[in-house]
N, C-alpha and C positions, 0 to 999 in steps of 0.2 A: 171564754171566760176573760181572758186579754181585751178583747174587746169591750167589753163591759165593763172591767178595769178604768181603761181610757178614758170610756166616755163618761164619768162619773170623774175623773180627773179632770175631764176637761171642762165639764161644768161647775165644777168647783172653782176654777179656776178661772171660770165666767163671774162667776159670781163675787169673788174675791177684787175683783180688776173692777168691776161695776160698782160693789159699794166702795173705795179708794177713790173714784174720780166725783162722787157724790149722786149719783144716778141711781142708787138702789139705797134704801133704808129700810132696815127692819128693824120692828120693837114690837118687844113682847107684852102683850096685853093683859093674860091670864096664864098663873103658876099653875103646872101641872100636878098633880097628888099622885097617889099611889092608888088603887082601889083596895077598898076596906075588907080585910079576908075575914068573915064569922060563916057561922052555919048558914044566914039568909045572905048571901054576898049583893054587895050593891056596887056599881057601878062608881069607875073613876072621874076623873076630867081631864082629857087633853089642852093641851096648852091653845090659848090663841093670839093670833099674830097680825099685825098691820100691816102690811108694806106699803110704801110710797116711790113711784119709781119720776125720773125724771124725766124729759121729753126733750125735743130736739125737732125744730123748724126747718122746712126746708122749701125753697120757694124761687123765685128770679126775679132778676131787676133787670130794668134797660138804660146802660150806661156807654155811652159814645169812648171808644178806644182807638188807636193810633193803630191800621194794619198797614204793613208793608206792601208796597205792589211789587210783581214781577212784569218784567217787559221784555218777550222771544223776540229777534230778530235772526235774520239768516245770514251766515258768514262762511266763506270760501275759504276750509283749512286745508292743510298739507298732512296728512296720514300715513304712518309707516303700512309696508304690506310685506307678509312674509307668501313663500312661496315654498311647495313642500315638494318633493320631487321621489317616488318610490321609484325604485332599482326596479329596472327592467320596464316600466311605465311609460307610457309617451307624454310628454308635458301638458299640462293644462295651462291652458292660457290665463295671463293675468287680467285683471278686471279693465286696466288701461289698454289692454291689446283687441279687448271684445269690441 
């Protein structure tokens, strides 16, 4: 039931947000009546409605833009190294002793 809640709030609220920015119009075309209650009943008229919604392009250009370049080269650093040492363990050698 919560969920159903929702999602009738949330279209509401679609719909609210859409006619605001001008993308949805609705106008009423035909008043609705009552139907007429006697012995032979006859039938009502529901309302009728228009909508006009709006649209929205979407497409590509090809336009020349300024990219950056990157340039690797290889450079000889100096690197800290730790060395870890468990109790009772024979050392392992470091990577400059191999």
């Amino acid at each position: 039931m919560r969920g159903i809640l929702v999602l009738i709030g949330l279209v509401a609220l679609a719909v609210v947000v859409l006619m605001s920015v001008g993308m949805l119009r609705i106008e009423q075309q035909q008043g609705a009546t009552m139907p007429s209650i006697t012995f032979d009943a006859k039938g009502g008229q529901l309302p009728k409605f228009k909508a006009e919604t709006g649209s929205v392009g979407i497409g590509t250009t090809n336009t020349t833009v300024a990219v950056p370049t990157v340039e690797m080269k290889n450079t000889t650093v100096t690197l800290p190294t730790i060395e870890v040492k468990q109790a009772g363990a024979t050392p392992t050698p470091t990577p400059e002793a191999r």
